[in-house]
PQR file with spaces between the fields and no chain letter, atoms N, CA, C, O and H, PARSE charges and radii, in Angstrom:
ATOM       1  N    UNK     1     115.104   96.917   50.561 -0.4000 1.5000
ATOM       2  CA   UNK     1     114.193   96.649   51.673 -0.0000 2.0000
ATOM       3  C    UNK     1     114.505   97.555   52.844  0.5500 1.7000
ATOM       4  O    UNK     1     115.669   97.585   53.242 -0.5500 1.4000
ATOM       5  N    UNK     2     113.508   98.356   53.483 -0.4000 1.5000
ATOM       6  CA   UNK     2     114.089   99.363   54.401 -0.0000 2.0000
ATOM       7  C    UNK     2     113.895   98.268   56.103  0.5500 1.7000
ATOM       8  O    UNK     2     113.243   97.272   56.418 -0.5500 1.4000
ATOM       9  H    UNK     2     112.562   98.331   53.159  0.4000 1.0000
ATOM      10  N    UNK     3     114.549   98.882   56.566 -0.4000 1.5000
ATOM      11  CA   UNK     3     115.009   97.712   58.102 -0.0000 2.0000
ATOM      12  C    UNK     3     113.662   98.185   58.870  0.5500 1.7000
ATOM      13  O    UNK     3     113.578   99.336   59.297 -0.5500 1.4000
ATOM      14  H    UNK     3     115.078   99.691   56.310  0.4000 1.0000
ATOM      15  N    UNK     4     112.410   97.069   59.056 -0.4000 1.5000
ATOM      16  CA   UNK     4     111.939   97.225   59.419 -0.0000 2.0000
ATOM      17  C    UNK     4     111.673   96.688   61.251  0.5500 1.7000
ATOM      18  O    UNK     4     111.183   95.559   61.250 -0.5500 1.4000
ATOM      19  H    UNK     4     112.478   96.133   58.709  0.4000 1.0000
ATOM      20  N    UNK     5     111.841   97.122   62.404 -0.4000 1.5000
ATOM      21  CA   UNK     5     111.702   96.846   63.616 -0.0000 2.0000
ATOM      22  C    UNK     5     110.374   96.126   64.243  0.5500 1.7000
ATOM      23  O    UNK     5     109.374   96.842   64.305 -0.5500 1.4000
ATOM      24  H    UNK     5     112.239   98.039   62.405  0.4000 1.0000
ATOM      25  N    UNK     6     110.296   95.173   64.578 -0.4000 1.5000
ATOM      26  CA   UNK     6     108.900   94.922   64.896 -0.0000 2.0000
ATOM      27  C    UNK     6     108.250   95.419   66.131  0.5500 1.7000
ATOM      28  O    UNK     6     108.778   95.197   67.221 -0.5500 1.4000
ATOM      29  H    UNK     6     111.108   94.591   64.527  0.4000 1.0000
ATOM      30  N    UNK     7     107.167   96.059   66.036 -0.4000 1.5000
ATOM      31  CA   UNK     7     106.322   96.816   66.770 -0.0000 2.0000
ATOM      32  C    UNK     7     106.209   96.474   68.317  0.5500 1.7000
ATOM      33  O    UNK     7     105.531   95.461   68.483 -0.5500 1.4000
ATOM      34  H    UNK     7     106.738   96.239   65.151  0.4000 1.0000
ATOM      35  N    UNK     8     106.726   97.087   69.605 -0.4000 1.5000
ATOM      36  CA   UNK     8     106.387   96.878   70.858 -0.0000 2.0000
ATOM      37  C    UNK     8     104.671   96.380   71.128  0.5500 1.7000
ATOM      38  O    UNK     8     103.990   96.853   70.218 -0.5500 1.4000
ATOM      39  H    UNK     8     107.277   97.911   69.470  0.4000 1.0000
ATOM      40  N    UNK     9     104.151   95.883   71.735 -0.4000 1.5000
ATOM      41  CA   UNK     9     102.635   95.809   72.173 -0.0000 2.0000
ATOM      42  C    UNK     9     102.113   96.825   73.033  0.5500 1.7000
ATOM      43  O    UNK     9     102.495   97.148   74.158 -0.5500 1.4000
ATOM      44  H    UNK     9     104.704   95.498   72.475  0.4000 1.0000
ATOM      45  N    UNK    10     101.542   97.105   72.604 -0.4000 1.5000
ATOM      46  CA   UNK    10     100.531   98.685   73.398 -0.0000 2.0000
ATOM      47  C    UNK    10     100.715   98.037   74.732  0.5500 1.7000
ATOM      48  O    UNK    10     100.886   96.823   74.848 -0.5500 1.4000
ATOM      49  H    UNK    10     101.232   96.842   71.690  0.4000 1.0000
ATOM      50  N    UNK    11     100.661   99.188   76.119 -0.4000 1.5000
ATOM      51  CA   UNK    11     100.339   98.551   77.237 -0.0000 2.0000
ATOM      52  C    UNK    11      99.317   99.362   77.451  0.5500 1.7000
ATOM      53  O    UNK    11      99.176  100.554   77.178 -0.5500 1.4000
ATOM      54  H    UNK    11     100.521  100.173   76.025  0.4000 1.0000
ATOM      55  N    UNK    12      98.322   98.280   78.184 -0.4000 1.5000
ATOM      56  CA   UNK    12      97.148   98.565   78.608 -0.0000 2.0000
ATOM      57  C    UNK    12      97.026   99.659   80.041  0.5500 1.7000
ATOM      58  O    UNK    12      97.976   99.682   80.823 -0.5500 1.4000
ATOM      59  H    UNK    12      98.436   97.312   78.406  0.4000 1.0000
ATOM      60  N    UNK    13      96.164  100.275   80.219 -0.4000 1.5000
ATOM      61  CA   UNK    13      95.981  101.406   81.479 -0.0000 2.0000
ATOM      62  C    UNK    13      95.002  100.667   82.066  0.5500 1.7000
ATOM      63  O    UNK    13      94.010  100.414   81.382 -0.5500 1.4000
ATOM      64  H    UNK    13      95.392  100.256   79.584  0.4000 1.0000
ATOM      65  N    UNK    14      95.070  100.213   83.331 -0.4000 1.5000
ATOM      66  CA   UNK    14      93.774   99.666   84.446 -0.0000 2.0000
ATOM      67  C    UNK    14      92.491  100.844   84.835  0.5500 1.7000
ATOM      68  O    UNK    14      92.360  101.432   85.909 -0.5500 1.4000
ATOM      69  H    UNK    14      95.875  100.419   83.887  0.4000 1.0000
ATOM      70  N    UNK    15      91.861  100.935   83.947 -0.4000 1.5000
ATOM      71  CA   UNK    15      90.993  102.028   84.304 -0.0000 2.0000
ATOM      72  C    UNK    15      90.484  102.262   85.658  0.5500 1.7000
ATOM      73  O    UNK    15      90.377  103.404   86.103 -0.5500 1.4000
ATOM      74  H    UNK    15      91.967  100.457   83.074  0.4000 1.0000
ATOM      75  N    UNK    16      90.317  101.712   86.009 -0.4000 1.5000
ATOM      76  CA   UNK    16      90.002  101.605   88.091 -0.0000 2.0000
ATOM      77  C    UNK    16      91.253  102.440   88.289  0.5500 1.7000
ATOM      78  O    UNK    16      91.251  103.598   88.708 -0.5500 1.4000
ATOM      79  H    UNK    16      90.404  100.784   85.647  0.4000 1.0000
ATOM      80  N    UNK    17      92.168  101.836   87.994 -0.4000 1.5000
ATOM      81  CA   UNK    17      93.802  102.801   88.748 -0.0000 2.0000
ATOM      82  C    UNK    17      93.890  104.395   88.436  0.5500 1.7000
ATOM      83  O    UNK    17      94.159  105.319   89.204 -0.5500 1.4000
ATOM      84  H    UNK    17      92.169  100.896   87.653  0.4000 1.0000
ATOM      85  N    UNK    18      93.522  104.410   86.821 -0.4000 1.5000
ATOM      86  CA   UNK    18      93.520  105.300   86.501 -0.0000 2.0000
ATOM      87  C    UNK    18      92.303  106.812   86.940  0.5500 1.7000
ATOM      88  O    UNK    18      92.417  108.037   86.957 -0.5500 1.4000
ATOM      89  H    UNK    18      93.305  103.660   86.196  0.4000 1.0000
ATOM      90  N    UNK    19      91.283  105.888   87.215 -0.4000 1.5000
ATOM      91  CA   UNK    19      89.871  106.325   88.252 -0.0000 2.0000
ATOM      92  C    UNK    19      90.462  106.787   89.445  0.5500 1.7000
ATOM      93  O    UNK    19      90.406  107.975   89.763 -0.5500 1.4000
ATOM      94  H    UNK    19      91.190  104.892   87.202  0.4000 1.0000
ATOM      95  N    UNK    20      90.956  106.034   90.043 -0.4000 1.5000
ATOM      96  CA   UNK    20      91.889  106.624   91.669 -0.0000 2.0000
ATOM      97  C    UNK    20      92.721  107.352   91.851  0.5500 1.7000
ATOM      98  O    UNK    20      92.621  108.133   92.798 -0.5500 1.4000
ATOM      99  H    UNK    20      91.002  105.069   89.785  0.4000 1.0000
ATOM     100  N    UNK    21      94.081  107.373   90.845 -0.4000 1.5000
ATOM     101  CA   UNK    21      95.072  107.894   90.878 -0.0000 2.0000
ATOM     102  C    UNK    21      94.931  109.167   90.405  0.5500 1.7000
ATOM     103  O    UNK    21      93.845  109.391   89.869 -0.5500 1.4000
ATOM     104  H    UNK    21      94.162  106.739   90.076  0.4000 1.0000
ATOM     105  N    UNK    22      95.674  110.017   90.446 -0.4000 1.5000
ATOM     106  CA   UNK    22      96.350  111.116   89.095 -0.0000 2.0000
ATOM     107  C    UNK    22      97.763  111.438   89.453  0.5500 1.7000
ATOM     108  O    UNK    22      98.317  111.404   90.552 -0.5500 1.4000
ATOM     109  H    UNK    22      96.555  109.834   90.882  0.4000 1.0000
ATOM     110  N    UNK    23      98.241  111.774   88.215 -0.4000 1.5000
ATOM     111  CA   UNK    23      99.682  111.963   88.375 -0.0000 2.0000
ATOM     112  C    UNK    23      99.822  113.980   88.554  0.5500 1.7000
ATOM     113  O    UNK    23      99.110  114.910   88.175 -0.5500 1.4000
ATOM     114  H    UNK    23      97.791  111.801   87.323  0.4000 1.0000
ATOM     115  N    UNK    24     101.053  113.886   89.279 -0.4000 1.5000
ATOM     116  CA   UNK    24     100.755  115.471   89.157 -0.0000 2.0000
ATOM     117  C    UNK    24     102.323  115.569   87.793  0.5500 1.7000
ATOM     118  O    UNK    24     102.769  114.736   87.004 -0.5500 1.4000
ATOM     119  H    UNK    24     101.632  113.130   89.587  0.4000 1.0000
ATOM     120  N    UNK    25     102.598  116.593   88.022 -0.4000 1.5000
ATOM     121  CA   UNK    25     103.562  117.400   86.387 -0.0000 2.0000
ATOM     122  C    UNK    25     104.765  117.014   87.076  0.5500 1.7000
ATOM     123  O    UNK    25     105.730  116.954   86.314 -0.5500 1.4000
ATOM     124  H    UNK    25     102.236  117.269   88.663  0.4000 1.0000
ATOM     125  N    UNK    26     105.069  116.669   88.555 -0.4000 1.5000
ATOM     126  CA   UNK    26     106.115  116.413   88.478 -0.0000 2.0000
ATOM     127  C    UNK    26     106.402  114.996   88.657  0.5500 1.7000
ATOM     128  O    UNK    26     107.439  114.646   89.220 -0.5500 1.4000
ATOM     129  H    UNK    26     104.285  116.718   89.174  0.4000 1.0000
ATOM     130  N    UNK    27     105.597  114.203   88.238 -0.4000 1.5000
ATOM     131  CA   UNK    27     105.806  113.052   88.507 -0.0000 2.0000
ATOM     132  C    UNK    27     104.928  111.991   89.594  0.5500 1.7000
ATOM     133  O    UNK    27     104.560  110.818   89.535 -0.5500 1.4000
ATOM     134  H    UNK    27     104.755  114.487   87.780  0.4000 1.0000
ATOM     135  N    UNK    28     104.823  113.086   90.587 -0.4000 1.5000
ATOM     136  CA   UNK    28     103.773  112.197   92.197 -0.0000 2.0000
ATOM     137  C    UNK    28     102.820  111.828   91.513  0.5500 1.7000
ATOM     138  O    UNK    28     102.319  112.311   90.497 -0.5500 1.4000
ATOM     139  H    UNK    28     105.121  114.039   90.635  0.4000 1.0000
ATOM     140  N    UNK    29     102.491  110.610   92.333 -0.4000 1.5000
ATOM     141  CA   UNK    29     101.133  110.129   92.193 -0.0000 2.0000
ATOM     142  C    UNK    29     100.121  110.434   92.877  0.5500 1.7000
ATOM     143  O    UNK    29     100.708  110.683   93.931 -0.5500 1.4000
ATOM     144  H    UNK    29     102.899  110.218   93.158  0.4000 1.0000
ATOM     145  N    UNK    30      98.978  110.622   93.115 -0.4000 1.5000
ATOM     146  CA   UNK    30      97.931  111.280   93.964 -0.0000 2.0000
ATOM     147  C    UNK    30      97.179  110.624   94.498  0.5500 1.7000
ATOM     148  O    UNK    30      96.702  109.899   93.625 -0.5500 1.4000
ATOM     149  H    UNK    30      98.502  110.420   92.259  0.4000 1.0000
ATOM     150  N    UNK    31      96.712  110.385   95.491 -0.4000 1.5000
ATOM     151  CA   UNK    31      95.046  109.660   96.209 -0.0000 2.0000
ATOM     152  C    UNK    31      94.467  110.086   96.789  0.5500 1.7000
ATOM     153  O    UNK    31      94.936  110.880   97.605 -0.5500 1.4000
ATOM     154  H    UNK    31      97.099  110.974   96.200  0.4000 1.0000
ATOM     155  N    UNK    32      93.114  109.840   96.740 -0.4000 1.5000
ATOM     156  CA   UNK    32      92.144  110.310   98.091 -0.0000 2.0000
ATOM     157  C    UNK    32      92.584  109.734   99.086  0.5500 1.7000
ATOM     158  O    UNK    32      93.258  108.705   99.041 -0.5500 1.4000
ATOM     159  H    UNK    32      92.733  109.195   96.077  0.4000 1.0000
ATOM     160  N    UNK    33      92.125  110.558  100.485 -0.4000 1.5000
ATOM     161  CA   UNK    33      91.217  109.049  101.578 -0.0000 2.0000
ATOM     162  C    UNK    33      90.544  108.473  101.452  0.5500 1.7000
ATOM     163  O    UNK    33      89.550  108.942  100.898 -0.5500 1.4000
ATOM     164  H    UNK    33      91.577  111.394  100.521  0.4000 1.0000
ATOM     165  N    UNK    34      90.529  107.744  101.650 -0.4000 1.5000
ATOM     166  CA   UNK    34      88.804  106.700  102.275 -0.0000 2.0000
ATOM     167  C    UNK    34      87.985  107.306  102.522  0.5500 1.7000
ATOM     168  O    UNK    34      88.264  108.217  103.302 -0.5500 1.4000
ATOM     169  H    UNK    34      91.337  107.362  102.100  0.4000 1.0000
ATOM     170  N    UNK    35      86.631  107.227  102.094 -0.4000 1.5000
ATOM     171  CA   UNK    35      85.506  107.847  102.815 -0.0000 2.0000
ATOM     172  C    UNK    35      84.055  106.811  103.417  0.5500 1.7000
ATOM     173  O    UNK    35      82.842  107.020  103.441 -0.5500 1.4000
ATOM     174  H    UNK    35      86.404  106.487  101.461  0.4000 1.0000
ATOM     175  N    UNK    36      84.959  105.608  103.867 -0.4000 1.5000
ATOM     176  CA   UNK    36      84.157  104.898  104.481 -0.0000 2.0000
ATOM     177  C    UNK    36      83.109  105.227  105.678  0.5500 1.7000
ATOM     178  O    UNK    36      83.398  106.047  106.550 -0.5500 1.4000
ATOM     179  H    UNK    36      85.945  105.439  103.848  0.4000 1.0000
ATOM     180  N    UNK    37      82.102  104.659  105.663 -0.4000 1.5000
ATOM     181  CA   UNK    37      81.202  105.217  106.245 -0.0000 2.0000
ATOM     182  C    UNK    37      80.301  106.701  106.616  0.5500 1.7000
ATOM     183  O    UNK    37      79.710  107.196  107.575 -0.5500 1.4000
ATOM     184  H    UNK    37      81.868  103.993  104.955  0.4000 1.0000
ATOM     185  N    UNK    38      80.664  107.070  105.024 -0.4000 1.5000
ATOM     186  CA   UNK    38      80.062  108.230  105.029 -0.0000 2.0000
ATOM     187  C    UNK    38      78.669  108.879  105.622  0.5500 1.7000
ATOM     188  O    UNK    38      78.573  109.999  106.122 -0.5500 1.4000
ATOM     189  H    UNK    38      81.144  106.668  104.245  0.4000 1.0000
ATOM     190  N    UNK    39      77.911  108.187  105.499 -0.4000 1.5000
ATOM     191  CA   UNK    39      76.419  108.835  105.759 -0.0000 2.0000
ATOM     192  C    UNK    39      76.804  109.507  107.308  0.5500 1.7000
ATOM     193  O    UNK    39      76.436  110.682  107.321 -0.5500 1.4000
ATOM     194  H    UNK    39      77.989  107.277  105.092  0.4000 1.0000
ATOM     195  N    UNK    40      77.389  109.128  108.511 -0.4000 1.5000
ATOM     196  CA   UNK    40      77.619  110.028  109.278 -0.0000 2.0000
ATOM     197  C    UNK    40      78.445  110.968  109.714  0.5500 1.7000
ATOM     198  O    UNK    40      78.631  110.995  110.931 -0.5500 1.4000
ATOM     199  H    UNK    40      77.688  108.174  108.501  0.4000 1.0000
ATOM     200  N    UNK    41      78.995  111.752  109.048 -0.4000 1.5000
ATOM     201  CA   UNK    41      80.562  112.077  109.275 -0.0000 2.0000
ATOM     202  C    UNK    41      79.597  113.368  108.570  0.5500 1.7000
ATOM     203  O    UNK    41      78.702  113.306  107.726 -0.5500 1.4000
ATOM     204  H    UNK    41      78.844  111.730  108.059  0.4000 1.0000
ATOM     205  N    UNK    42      80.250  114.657  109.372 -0.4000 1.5000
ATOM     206  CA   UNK    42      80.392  115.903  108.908 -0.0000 2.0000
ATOM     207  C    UNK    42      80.509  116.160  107.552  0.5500 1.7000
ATOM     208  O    UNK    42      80.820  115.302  106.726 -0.5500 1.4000
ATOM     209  H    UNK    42      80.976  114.707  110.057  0.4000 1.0000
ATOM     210  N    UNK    43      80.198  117.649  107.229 -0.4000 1.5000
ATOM     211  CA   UNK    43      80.844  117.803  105.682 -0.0000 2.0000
ATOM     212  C    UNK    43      82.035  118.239  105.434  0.5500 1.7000
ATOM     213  O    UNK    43      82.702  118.275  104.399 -0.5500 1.4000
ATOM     214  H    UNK    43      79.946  118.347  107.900  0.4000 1.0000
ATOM     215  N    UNK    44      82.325  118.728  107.033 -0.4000 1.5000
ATOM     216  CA   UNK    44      83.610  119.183  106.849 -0.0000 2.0000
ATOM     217  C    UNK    44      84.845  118.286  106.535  0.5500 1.7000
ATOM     218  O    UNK    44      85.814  118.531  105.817 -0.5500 1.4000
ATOM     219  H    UNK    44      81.783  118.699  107.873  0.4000 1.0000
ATOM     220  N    UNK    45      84.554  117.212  107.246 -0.4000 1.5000
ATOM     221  CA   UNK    45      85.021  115.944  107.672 -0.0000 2.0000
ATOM     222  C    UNK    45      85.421  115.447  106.042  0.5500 1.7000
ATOM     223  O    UNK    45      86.612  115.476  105.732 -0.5500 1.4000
ATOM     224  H    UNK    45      83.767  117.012  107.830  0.4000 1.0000
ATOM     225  N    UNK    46      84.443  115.014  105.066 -0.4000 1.5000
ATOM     226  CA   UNK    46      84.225  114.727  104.217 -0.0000 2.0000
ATOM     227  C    UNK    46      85.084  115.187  103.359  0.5500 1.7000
ATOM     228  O    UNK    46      86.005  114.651  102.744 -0.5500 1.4000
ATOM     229  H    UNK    46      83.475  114.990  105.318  0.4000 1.0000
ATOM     230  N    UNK    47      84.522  116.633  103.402 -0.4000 1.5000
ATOM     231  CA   UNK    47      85.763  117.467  102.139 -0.0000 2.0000
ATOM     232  C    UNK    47      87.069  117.271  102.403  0.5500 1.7000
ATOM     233  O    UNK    47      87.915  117.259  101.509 -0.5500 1.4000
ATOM     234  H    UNK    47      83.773  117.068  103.901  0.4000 1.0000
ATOM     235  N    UNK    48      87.457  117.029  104.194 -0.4000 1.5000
ATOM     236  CA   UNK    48      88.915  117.023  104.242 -0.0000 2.0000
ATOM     237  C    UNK    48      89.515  115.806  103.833  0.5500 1.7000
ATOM     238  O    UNK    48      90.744  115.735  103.858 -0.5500 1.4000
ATOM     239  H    UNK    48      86.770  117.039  104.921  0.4000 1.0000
ATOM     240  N    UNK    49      88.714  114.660  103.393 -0.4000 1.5000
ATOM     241  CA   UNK    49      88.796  113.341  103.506 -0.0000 2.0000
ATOM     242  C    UNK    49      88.916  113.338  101.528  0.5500 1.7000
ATOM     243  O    UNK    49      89.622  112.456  101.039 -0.5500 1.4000
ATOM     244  H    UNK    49      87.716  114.718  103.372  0.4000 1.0000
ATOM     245  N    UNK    50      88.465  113.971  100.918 -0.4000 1.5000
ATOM     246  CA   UNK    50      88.581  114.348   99.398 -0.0000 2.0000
ATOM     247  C    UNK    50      89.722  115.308   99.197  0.5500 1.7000
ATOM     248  O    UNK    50      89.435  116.195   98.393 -0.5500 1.4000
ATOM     249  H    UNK    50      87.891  114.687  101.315  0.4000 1.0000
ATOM     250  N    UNK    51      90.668  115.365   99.588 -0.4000 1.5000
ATOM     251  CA   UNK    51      91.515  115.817   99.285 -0.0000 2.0000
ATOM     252  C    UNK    51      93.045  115.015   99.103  0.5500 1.7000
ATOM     253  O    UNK    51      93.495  114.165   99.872 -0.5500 1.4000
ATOM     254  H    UNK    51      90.901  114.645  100.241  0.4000 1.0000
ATOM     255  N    UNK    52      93.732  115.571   97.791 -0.4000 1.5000
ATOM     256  CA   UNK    52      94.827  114.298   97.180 -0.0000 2.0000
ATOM     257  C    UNK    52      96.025  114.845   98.501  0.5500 1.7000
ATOM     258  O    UNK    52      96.342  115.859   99.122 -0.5500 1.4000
ATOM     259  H    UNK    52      93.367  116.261   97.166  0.4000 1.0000
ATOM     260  N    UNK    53      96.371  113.405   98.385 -0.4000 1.5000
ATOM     261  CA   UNK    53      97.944  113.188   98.795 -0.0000 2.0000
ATOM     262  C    UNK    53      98.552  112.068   98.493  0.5500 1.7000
ATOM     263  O    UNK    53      97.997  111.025   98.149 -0.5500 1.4000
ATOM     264  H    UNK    53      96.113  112.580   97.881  0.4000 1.0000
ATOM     265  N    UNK    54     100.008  112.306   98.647 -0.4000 1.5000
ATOM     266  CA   UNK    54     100.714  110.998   97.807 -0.0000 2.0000
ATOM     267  C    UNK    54     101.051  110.199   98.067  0.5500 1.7000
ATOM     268  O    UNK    54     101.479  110.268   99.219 -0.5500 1.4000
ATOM     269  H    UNK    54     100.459  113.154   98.927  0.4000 1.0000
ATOM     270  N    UNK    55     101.147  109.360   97.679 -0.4000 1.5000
ATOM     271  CA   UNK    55     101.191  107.704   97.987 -0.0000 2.0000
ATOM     272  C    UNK    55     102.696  107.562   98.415  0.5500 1.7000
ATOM     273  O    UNK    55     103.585  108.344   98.077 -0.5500 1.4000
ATOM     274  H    UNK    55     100.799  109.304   96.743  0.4000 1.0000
ATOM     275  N    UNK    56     102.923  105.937   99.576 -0.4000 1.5000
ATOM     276  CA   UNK    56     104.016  105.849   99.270 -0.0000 2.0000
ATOM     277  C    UNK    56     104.689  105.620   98.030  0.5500 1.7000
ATOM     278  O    UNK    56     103.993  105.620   97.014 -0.5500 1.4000
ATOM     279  H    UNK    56     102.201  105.303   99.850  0.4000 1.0000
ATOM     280  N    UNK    57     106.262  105.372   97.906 -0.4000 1.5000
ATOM     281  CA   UNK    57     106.829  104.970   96.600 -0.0000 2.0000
ATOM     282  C    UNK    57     107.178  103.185   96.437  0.5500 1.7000
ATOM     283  O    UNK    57     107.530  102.444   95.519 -0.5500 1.4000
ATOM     284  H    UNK    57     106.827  105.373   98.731  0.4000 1.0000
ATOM     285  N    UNK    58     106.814  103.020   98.049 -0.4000 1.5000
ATOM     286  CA   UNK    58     106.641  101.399   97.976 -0.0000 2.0000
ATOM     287  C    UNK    58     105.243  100.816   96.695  0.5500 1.7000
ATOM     288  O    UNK    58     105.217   99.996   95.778 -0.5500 1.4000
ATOM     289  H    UNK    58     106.529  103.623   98.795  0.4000 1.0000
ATOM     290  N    UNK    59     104.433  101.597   97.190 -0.4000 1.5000
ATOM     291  CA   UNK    59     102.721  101.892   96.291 -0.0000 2.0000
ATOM     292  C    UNK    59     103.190  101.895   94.824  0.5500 1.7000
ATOM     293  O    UNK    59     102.982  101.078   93.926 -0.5500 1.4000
ATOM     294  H    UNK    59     104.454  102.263   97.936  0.4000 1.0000
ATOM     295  N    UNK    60     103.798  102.906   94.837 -0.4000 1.5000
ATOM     296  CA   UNK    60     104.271  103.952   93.913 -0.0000 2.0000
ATOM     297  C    UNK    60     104.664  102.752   92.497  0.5500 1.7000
ATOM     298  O    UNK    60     103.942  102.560   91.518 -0.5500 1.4000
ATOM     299  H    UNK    60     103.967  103.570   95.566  0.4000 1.0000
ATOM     300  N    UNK    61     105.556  102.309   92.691 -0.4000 1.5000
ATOM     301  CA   UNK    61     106.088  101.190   91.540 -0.0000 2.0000
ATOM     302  C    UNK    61     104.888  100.397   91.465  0.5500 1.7000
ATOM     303  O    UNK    61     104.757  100.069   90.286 -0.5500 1.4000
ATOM     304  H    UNK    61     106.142  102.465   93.486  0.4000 1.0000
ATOM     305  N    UNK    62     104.103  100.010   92.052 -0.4000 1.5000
ATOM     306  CA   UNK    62     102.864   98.995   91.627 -0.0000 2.0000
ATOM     307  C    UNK    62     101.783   99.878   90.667  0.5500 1.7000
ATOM     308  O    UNK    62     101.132   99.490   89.697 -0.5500 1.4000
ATOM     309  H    UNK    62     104.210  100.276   93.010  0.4000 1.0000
ATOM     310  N    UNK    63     101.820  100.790   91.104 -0.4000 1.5000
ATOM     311  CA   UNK    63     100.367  101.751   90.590 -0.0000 2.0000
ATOM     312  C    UNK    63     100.902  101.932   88.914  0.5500 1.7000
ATOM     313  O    UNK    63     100.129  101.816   87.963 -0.5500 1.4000
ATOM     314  H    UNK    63     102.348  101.105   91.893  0.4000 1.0000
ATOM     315  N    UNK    64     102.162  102.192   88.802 -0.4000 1.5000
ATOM     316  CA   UNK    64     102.883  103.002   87.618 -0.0000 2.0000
ATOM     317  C    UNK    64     102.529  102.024   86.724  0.5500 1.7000
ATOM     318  O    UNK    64     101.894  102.122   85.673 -0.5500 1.4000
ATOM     319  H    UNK    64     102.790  102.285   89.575  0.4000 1.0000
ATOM     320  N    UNK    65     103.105  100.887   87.365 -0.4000 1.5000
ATOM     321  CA   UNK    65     102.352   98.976   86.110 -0.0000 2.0000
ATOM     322  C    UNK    65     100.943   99.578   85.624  0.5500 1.7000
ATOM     323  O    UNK    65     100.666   99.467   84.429 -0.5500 1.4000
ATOM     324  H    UNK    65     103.620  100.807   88.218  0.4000 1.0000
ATOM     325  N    UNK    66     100.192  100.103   86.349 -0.4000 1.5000
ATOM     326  CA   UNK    66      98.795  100.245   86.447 -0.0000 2.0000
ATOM     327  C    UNK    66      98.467  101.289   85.394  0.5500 1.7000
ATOM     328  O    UNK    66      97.691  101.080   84.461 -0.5500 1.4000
ATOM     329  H    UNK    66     100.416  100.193   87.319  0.4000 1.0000
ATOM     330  N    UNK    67      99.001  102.231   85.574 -0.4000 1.5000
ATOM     331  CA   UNK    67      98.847  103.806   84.809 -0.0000 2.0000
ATOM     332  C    UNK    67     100.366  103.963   83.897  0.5500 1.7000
ATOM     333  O    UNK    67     101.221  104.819   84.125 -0.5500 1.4000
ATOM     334  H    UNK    67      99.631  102.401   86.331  0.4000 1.0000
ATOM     335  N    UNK    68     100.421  103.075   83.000 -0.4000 1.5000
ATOM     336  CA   UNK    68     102.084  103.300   82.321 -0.0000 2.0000
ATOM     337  C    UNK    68     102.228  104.414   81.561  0.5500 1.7000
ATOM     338  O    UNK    68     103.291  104.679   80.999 -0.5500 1.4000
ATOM     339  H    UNK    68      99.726  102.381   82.815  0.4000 1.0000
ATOM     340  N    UNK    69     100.831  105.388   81.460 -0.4000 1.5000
ATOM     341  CA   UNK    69     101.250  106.473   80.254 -0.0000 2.0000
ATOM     342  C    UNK    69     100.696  107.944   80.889  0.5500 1.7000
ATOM     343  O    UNK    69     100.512  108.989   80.266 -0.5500 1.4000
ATOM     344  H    UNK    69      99.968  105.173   81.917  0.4000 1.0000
ATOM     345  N    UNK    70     100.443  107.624   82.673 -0.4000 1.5000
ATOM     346  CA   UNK    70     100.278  108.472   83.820 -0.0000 2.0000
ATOM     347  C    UNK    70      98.966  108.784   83.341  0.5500 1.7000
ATOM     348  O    UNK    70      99.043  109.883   82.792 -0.5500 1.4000
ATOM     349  H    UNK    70     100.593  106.775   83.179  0.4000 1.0000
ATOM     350  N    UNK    71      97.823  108.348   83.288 -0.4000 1.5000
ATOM     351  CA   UNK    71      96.669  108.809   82.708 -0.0000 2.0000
ATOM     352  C    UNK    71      96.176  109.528   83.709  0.5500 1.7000
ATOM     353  O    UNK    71      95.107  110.123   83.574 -0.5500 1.4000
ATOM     354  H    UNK    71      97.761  107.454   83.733  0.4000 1.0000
C-alpha cells in the first residue's frame, strides 16, 4: 500500500479582492484611489487618481486571506 496523505482543501480567491488588488513580482500589493465622485473632477485629476500604490501591511495580512495564490 503506498502512504497515501490526505489532500489539503483548495483555498478559494475573493474575486472582488482579486478585481482591486494586484500583486507586484516582489511581493507588494497594489491599489487604486478612490474615484468618488467622478463626473466632476478633471481628467487629469482622474488619471492621477488611477494610479497603483501600496497598501498598508496592517491591510496587507487581510487582503493576502483574500488573494492566497496573489491572483
Amino acid at each position: 500500500m503506498a502512504n497515501h496523505k490526505p489532500a489539503k482543501p483548495k483555498l478559494k480567491t475573493s474575486k472582488t479582492a482579486a478585481a482591486r488588488f494586484s500583486v507586484t513580482g516582489t511581493g507588494k500589493i497594489m491599489r487604486t484611489q478612490g474615484t468618488r465622485r467622478a463626473r466632476n473632477k478633471r481628467t487629469e485629476v482622474l488619471n492621477d487618481r488611477m494610479e497603483m500604490i501600496p497598501i498598508s501591511k496592517t491591510v496587507a495580512k487581510r487582503v493576502r486571506r483574500l488573494i492566497p495564490y496573489g491572483a
